[in-house]
C-alpha atoms as one frame of an Amber mdcrd trajectory, in Angstrom:
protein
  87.147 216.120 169.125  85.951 218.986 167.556  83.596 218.984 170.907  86.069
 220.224 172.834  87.230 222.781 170.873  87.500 223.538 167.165  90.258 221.998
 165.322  91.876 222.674 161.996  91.798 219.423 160.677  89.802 217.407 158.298
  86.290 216.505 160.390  86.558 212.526 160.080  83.694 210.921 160.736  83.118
 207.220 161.679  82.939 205.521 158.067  86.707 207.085 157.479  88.019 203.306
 157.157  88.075 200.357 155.294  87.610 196.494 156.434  88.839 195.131 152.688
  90.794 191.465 151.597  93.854 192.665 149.815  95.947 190.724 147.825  99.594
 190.876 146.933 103.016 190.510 147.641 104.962 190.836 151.154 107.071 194.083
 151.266 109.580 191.708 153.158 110.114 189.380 149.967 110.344 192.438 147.832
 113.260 193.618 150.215 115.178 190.802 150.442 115.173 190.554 146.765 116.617
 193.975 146.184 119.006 192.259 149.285 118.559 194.486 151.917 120.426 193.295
 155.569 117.857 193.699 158.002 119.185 196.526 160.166 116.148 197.992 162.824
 117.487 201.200 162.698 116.096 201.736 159.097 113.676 203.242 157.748 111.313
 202.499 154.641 109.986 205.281 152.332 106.912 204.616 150.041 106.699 207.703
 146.622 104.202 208.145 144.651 105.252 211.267 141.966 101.659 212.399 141.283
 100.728 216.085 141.931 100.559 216.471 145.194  99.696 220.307 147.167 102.652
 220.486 149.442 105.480 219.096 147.957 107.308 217.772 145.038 105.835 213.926
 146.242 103.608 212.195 148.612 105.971 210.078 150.467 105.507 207.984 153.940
 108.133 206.489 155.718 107.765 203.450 158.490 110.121 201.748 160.381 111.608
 198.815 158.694 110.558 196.295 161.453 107.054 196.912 160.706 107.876 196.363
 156.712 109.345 193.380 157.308 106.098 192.131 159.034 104.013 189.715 156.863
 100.804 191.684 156.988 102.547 194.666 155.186 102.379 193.882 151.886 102.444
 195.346 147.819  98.421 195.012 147.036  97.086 194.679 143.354  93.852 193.591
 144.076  91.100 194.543 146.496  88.194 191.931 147.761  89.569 189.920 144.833
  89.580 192.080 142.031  92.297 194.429 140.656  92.510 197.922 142.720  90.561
 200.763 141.097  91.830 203.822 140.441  90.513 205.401 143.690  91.923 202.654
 145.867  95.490 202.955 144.173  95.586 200.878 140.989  98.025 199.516 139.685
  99.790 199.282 143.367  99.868 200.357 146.765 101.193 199.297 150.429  98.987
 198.312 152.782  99.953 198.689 156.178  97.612 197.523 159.038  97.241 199.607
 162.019  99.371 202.241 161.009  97.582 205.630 160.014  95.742 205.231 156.170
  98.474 208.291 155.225 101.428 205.240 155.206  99.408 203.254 153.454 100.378
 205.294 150.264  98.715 204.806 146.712  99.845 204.463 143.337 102.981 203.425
 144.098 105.551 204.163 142.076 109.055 203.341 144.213 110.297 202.327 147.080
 113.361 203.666 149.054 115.511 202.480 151.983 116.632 205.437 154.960 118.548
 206.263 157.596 115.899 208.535 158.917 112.101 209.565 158.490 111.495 211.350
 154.988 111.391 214.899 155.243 108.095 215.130 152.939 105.438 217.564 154.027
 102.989 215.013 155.016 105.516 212.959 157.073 106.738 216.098 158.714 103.800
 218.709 158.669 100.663 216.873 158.875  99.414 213.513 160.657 101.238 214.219
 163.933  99.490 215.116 167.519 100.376 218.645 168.223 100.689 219.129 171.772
  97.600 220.506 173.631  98.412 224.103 174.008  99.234 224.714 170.248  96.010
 226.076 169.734  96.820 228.088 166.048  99.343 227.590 163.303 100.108 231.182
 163.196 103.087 231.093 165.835 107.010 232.077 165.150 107.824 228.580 166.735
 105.690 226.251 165.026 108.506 225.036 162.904 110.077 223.989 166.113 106.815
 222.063 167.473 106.359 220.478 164.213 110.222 219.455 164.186 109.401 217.916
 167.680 106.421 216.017 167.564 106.677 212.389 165.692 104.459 211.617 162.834
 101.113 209.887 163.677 102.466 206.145 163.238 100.323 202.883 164.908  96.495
 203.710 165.921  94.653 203.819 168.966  92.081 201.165 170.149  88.927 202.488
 168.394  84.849 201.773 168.154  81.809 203.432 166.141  78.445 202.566 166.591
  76.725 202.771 163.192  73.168 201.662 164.115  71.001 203.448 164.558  72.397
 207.073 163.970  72.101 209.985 165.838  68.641 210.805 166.292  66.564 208.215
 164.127  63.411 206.653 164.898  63.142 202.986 166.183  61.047 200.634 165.730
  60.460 198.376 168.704  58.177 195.380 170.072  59.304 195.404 174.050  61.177
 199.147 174.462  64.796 197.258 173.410  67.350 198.503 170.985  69.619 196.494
 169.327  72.934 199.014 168.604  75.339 197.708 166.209  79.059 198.951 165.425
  82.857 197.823 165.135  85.935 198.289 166.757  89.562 198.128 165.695  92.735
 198.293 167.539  96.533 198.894 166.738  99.383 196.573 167.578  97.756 195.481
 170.282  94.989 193.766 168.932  92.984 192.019 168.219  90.232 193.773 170.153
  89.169 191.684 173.622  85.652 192.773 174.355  83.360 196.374 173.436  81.410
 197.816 176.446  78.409 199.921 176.137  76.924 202.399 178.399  73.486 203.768
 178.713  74.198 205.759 182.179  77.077 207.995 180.754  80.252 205.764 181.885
  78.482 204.832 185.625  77.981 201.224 184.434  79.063 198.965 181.270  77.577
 195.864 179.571  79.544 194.019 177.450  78.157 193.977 173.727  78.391 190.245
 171.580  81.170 189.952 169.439  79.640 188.629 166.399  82.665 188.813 163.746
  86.192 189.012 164.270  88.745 187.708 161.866  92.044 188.281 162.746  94.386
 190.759 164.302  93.774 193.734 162.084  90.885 193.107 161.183  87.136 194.495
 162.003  85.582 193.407 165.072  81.698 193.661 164.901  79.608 193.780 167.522
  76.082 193.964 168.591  74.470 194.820 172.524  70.692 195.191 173.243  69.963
 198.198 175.565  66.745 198.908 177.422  66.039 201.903 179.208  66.759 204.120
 176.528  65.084 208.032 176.486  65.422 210.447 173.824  67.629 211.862 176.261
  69.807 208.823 176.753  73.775 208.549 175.815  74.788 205.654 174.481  78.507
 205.089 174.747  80.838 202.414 173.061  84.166 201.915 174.580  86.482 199.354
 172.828  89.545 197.180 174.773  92.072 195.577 173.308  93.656 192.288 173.955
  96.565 194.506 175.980  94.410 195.658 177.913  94.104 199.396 176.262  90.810
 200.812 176.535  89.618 204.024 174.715  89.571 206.986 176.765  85.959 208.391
 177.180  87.341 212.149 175.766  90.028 212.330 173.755  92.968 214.565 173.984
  92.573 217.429 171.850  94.844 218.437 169.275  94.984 221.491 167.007  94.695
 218.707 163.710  92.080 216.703 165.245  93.634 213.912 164.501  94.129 210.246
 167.068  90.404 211.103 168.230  89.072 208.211 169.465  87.089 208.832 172.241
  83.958 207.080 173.004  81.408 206.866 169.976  77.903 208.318 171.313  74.649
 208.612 170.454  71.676 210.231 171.415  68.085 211.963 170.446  66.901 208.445
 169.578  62.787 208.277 169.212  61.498 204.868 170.236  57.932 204.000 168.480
  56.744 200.608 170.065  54.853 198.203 167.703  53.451 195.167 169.226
């Protein structure tokens, strides 16, 4: 995004997500424990009390029809061992397809509302400013902020990881194999990942080689030929809706929702026979 023009936001780059087996308890059990009627008009807060910049607390809120669903749960342990103290230990919620920012760690209570929390980072951060808000320093900005929701379910997304951005490749017959993944939102899982070498003129569709599940990763893999130093390679993800990623996203004075087409480019082909 920051293509377009400069943005204020943290510069994200492809590897800012995780494709992890958590294990724990459904948010919706713990609810109907503490015997909660299941009213949609709800909202669910998630505190943690440590330090925070901003505010007193860092505190998400979600709606409570997307707590209730199974795949939002309490986790304790990550890829079968207990959560570290990076990843949130002792708990945290995990909440697929919504932005990481819900997903909040260390834990520490849960709370049932009538409305969004008014935390800093529910109301002053993760949201998509409109497109002529081009500086915080405004006299109405409290008034945009007020107006804008906070960034909630994701965007169909892909990321080519292999190669990177000018390597060298090694090659027998002038092919190269690219290599990335794709996630969507609600509306996954993703349907198919097209590549192009011709800057959006044509597409090829790339092998989907692991999928595993709605939220999860899809991987995928597409052999290209034809490829210069001066070539573009494009990945452009669908989902099972139907919702494919925009080739340019729409910039935003945070930066964030930027999921425009992954490229690369500058690759240097040495053929070995």
């Amino acid at each position: 995004m920051s293509k377009i023009r400069e943005t204020e936001g943290i510069p994200w780059s492809n590897g800012t997500i995780s494709n992890c087996v958590y294990t724990g308890v459904t948010v919706a059990d713990v609810l109907k424990r503490a015997g909660l009627a299941a009213e949609t008009d709800l909202q669910v807060a998630f505190i943690n009390h440590s330090p925070v910049q901003e505010d007193d607390v860092f505190a998400s809120s979600i709606p409570l029809h997307k707590t209730l669903d199974s795949h939002t749960i309490l986790a304790y342990e990550m890829n079968h061992k207990p959560l570290t103290r990076d990843h949130g230990f002792p708990v945290r919620v995990i909440i697929p397809a919504y932005a990481g920012a819900r997903s909040v760690k260390w834990l520490d209570m849960i709370t049932v509302e009538k409305t969004e929390v008014k935390n800093f980072y529910m109301q002053h951060d993760y949201k998509v400013l409109p497109e002529n808000v081009t500086s915080e320093d405004r006299e109405d900005m409290e008034k945009i902020w007020s107006s804008v929701p906070p960034l909630q379910e994701m965007a169909v997304q892909s990321a080519i990881c292999s190669p990177g951005v000018g390597d060298e490749v090694i090659t027998s017959d002038g092919s190269v194999l690219v290599k990335g993944y794709a996630v969507a939102g609600e509306d996954g899982p993703i349907r198919a990942v097209h590549i192009s070498t011709d800057e959006g003129k044509s597409w090829i569709d790339a092998e989907i080689v692991y999928q595993e599940g709605k939220y999860s990763w899809t991987v995928w893999q597409c052999t290209v030929r034809g490829v210069t130093e001066s070539t573009k390679i494009w990945s452009r993800a669908e989902s099972s809706a139907g919702n494919l990623q925009p080739i340019q996203p729409v910039w935003n004075l945070r930066g964030v929702m930027s999921n425009g087409v992954s490229e690369i480019s500058g690759l240097k082909l040495r053929v070995q026979k």
